[in-house]
C-alpha positions as CSV (number, residue, x, y, z in Angstrom):
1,X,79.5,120.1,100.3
2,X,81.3,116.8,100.3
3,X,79.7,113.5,100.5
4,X,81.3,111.2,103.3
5,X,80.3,107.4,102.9
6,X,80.7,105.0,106.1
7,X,79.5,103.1,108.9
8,X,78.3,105.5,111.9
9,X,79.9,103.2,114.8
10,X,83.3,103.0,112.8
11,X,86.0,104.7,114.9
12,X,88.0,105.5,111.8
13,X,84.2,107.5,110.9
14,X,83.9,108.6,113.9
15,X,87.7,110.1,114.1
16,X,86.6,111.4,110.2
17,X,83.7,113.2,110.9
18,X,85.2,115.0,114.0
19,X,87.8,116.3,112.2
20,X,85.6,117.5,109.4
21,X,83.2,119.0,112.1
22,X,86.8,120.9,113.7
23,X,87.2,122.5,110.5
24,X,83.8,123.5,109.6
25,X,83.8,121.7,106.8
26,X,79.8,120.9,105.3
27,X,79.5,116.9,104.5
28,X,76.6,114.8,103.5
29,X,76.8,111.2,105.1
30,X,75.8,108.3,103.6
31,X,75.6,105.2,105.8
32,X,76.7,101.6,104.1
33,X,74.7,99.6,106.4
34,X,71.2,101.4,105.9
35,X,71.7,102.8,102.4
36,X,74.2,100.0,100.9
37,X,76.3,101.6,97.7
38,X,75.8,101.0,94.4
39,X,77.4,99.0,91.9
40,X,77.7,102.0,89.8
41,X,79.1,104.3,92.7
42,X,82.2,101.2,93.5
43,X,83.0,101.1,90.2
44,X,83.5,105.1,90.1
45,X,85.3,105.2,92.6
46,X,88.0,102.2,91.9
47,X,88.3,103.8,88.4
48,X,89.1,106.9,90.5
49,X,91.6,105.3,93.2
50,X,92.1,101.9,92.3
51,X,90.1,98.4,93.4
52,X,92.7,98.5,96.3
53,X,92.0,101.4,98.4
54,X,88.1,100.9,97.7
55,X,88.1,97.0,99.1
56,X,88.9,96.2,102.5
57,X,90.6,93.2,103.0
58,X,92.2,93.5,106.2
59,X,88.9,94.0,108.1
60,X,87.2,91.3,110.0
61,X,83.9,91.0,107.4
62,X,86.4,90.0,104.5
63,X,88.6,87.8,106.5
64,X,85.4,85.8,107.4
65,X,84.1,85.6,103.8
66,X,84.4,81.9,102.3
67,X,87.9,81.9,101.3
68,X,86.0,80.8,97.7
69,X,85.0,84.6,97.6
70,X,88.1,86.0,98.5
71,X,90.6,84.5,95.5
72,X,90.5,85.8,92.0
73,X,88.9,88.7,92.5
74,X,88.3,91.0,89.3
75,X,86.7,94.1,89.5
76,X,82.9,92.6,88.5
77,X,83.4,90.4,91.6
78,X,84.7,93.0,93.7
79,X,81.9,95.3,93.5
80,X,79.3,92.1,93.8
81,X,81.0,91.3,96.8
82,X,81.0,94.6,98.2
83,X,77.4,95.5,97.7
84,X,76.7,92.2,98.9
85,X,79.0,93.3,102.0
86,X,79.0,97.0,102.7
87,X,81.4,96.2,105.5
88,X,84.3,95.0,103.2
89,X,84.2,98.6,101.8
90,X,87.0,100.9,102.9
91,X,85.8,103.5,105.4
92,X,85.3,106.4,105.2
93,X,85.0,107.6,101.1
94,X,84.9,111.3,100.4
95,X,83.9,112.5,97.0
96,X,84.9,116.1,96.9
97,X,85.7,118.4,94.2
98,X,89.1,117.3,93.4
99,X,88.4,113.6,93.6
100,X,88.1,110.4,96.2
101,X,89.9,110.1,99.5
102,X,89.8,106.8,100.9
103,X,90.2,105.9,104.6
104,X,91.5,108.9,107.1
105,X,94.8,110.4,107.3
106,X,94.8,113.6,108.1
107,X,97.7,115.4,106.7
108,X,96.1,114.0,103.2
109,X,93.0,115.1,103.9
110,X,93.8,118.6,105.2
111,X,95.7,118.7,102.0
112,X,93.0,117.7,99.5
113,X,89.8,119.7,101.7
114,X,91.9,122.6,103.2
């Protein structure tokens, strides 16, 4: 079973956990706004992927932050910015057995979960 992490009105989600439903595929879902995401859990998964297909910057949350939050940012103040803001975390994550998919594009998803 995978574990899918998101936001439950998300269209990119939404589009996600269709697909996954079409192909029968088992998930767990973890909701960002009601369950949040650990520090330990971000740090996993941008040692996994990298801090720039974990962190949304191009969504509306991180383009409002205080542009004082938005410079210099190493991975410690990455990951206390995105517990801090579960919204600035890219959607959807997928751990599954052969690693992290971030965001949802299908042909790479079909290719990692197929």
């Amino acid at each position: 079973m995978l574990d899918l992490y998101g936001i439950p009105n998300c269209d990119t989600v939404k589009k996600a956990r269709a697909w996954l439903d079409g192909q029968g595929i088992a998930y767990a879902f973890h909701d960002y706004k009601k369950e949040g995401a650990s520090p330990e859990k971000l740090v996993a998964w941008i040692e996994a992927v990298g801090l720039e297909r974990v962190l949304n910057r191009a969504g509306t949350t991180f383009r409002k932050l205080p542009d004082a939050d938005k410079v210099d940012l190493d991975q410690a103040r990455a990951v206390a910015l995105m517990v801090a803001n579960p919204s600035t975390i890219r959607r959807p994550v997928v751990e599954h057995a052969g690693g992290i998919l971030t965001g949802f594009k299908e042909p790479e998803w079909a290719a990692a979960l197929a």
